[in-house]
N, C-alpha and C positions, 0 to 999 in steps of 0.2 A: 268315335270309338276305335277308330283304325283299321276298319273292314276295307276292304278292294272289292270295290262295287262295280260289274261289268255289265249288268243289263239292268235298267229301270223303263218299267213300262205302267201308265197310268189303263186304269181299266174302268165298263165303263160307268159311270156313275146313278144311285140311284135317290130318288127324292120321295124322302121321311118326312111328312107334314112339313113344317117350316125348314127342317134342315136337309142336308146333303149330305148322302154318304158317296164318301169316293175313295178307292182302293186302288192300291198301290202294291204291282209286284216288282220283285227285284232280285238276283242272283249276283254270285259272288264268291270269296271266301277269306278267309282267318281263321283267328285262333279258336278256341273255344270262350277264351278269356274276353276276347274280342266283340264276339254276340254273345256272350252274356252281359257286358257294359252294355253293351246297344239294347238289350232287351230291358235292362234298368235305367234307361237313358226314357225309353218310351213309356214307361212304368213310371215314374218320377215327376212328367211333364204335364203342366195344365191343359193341356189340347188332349180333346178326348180321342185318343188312338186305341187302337184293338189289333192284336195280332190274330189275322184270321187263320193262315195258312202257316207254317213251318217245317219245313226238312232239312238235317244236317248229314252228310255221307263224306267219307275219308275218299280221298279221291287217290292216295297214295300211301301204304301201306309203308313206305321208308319212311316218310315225311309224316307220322301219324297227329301230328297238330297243326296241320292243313287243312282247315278241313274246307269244303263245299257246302253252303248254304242256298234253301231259296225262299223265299219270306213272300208272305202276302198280310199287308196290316191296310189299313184304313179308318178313317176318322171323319167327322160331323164335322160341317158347317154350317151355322146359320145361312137361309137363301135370303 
């Protein structure tokens, strides 16, 4: 989607009868136009993903479509 992803940190996982859930944080930023591709990007996909966490904040006030994202999704695996 064209996001500038600067931190990805796996966290840590927890076990749902047969599956795994494992979650995924990550920080960054773009457009608005940018995470919202990416939010239909995860929305769209046969992997069952969930966006648990979301914050977007303007980090510059000149540059008002910069923005600052930090996302927390995670998704099932079969164990």
């Amino acid at each position: 989607a064209g996001l500038k992803v600067l931190v990805i940190r796996p966290l840590s996982s927890v076990k749902i009868n047969k599956y795994q859930n494992i979650p995924l944080y990550f920080e960054g930023n773009g457009t608005i136009k940018q995470i919202s591709d990416f939010l239909k990007l995860i929305e769209s996909d046969n992997l069952m993903i969930k966006v648990d966490k979301l914050s977007i904040n303007i980090t510059n006030l000149q540059t008002s479509n910069d923005l600052k994202f930090k996302m927390q999704v995670s998704g099932l695996t079969k164990i």
